[in-house]
N, C-alpha and C positions, 0 to 999 in steps of 0.2 A: 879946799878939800878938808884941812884941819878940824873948820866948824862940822862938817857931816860926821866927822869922825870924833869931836868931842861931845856932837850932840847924839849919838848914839849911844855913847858910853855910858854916858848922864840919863839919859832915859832908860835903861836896862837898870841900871844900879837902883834906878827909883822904881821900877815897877817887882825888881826881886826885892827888894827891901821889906816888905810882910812877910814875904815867902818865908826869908831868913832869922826873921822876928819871930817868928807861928814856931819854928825848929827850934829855937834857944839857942841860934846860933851868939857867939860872944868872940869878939876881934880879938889853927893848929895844924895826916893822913892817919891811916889807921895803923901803921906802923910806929905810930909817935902818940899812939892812946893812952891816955893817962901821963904825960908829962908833959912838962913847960915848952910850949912850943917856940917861946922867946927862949933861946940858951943855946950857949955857944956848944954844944953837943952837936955835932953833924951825924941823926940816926938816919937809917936807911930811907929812903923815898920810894914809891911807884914811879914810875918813866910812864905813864901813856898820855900826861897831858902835859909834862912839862916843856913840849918844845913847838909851842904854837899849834899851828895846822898842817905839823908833819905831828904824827902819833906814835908812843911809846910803845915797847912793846909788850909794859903790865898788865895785867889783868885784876889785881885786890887779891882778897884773902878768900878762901874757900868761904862759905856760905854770907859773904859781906854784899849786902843790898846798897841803892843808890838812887837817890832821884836827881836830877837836874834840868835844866834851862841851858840851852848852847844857840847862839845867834850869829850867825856867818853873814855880813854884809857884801856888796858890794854895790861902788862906787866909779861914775864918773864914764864916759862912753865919747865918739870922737864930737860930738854937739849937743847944747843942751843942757838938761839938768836930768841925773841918772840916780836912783840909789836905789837898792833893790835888797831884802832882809829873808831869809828863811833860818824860822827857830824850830830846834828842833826840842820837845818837852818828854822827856826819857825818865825811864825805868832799866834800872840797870840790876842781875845778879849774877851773882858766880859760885854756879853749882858744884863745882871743882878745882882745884888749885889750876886744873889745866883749859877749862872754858868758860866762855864770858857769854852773858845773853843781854842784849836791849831792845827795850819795843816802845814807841812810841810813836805820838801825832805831831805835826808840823804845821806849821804857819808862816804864812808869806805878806811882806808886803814890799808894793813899789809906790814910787813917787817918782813918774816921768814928765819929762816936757820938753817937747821941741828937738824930740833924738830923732836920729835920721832912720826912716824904714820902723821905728817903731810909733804907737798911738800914744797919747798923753792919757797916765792913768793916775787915779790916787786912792788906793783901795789896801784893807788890811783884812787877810780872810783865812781862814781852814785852805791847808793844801795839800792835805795827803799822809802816807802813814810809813811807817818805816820799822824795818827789824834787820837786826845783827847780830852775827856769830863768831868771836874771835876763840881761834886756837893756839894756845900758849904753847910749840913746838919742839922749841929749844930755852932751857934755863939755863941763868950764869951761875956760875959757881969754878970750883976750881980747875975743874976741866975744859971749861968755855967763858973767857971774857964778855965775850957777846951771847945778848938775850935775842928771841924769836917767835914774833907774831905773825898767825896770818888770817885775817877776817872776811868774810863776807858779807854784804849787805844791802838787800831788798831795796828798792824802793815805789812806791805806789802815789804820783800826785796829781790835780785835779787845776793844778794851776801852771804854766808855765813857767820855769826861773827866772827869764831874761826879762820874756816880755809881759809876765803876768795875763798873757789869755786862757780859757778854760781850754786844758787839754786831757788827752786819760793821755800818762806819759810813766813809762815803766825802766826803772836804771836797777841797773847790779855792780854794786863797786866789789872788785876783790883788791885787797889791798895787803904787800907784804910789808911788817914793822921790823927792826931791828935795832937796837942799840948797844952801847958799849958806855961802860964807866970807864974814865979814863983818869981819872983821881977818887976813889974811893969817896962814897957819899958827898963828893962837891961839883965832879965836872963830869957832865955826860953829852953823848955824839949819838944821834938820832938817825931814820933814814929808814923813806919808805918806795916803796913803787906801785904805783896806782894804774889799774886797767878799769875803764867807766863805761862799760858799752851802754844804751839805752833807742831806746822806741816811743814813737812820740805819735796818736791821733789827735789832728787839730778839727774840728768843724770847717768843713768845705775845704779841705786841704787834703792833701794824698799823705800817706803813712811816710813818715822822717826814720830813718837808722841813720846813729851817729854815735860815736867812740872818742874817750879823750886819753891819753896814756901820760903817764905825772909820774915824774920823780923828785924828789925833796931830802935835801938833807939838813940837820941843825946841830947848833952845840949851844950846851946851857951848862949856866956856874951858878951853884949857891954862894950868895956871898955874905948871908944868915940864914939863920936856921931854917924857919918859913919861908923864904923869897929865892926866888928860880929865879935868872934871866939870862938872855941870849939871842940868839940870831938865827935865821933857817933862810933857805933858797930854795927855790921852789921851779920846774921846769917842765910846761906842761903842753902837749901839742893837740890839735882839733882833726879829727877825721869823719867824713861823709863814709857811714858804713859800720858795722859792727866788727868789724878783722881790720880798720887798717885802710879801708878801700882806696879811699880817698885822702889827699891829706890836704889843709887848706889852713893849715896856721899853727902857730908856738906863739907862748910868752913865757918871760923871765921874772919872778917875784921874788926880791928881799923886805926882811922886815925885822923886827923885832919882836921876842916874846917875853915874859912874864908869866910865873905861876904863883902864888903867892896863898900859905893856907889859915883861914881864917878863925881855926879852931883845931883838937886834932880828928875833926869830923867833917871838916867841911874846908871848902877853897875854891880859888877863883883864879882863872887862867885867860890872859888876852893875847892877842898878836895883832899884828898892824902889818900890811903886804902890801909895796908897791909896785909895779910893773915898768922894771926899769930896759926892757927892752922885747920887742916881738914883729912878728912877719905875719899879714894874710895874702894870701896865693893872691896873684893879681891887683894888691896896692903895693904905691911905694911906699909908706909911712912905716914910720920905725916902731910903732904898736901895733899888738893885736887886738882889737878892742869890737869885732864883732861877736865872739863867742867869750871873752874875757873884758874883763872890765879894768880902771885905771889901775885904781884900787881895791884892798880888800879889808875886812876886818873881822875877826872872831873875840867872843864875850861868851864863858861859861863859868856859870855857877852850878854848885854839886853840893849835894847832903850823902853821906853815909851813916849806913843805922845794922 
């Protein structure tokens, strides 16, 4: 599984690579503009991408624009050969120190073969559109160590996540952030709680309602000025239904993270997520691996302007 996960990495880094070249980006946040982003100075950072795929709970700087590339893999299923990709290609701004806006399109692709219950596919295509709304609730300062986000976000796709069939399939994630500095500018404690409900029409299929409920939590050290890293856990369970109806699985994901910024405009954030332990209703196996996958992995780059 190493090779999927280094050959993905290698393929994204190559295909932003003009991207990044077209911006003038040069191997720095906006908080750290206009200074050497190499120096042993620990200034302030944004918290919303530094702890993997549990989310900060920053939002930038009042009228601070953003585009990026974010590729969420995953990897591996109980036979077979499994990989499955949706990028999401974002437009980010923030109208107010207190709300954040993103809209963009997505793109999927799978490479299966020989998994059980699903078709052998190998196809890269348009899958749908997305928008998000975060509200910045609560700020840190001296009155409160901990910060406070809480987002909402649309989603509208045209392709299925799992199995890559054409479906019109409709998700709302609402998603609460929070975090705490727990050393000034070096250590920070992450932690979110995710409610997933969505509705799925397949072709010659009756209408699917299904719910995923997630909690996560991380901690990341700077251990230089530009580089974040650290650890997150992730705990997410599967339900037939949009309340809960049904419950029919959990899995357990550790991983490591990375933020690392590559200008003071620009940076790049990875995480790596393995499923080191899960339940589906009626097997015995120690994974979940019909609605989650072995592994997981995220790749985002970001320009600010």
């Amino acid at each position: 599984m190493s090779g999927s996960r280094n050959g993905l990495m290698a393929a994204l880094a190559l295909a932003a690579a003009p991207f990044f070249y077209a911006c003038g980006f040069t191997p720095a946040r906006a908080q750290d503009s206009g200074q050497n982003f190499i120096s042993t100075a620990f200034n302030e950072i944004e918290t919303k991408y530094i702890f993997g795929f549990t989310e900060g709970s920053g939002i930038g700087l009042q009228g601070e624009k953003e585009v990026s590339t974010e590729t969420v893999g995953r990897f591996g299923k109980r036979d077979g050969r499994y990989a499955a990709t949706e990028t999401k290609l974002e437009y980010e701004f923030t109208p107010s120190q207190f709300f954040q806006i993103e809209l963009g399109g997505l793109v999927a692709s799978h490479n299966i073969k020989n998994v059980m219950d699903l078709d052998n596919r190998n196809a890269f295509e348009f899958s749908g559109l997305f928008g998000e709304v975060r509200y910045l609730f609560l700020e840190r300062g001296p009155k409160s160590p901990i910060s406070g986000t809480i987002s909402f976000e649309p989603n509208w796709r045209r392709i299925d996540e799992t199995n890559g069939n054409q479906v019109t399939n409709y998700e709302f994630e609402t998603k609460l952030a929070l975090d705490m500095e727990l050393i000034e500018n070096r250590v920070y404690l992450g932690f979110n709680a995710i409610y997933e409900p969505e509705v799925t029409h397949s072709l010659n299929e009756a209408m699917t309602r299904e719910s995923t409920l997630g909690l996560s939590g991380a901690i990341s050290f700077r251990p230089l000025s530009p580089l974040t890293v650290g650890a997150e856990v992730g705990y997410f369970c599967h339900y037939d239904g949009i309340t809960f109806n049904q419950f029919t699985g959990e899995a357990l994901f550790v991983g490591p993270t990375m933020f690392l910024k590559l200008s003071p405009k620009s940076f790049i954030t990875a995480a790596w997520a393995t499923q080191v332990r899960g339940h589906t209703v009626g097997d015995p196996s120690r994974l979940e691996l019909d609605e989650f996958s072995r592994q997981k992995g995220k790749l985002k780059f970001a320009y600010e302007f």
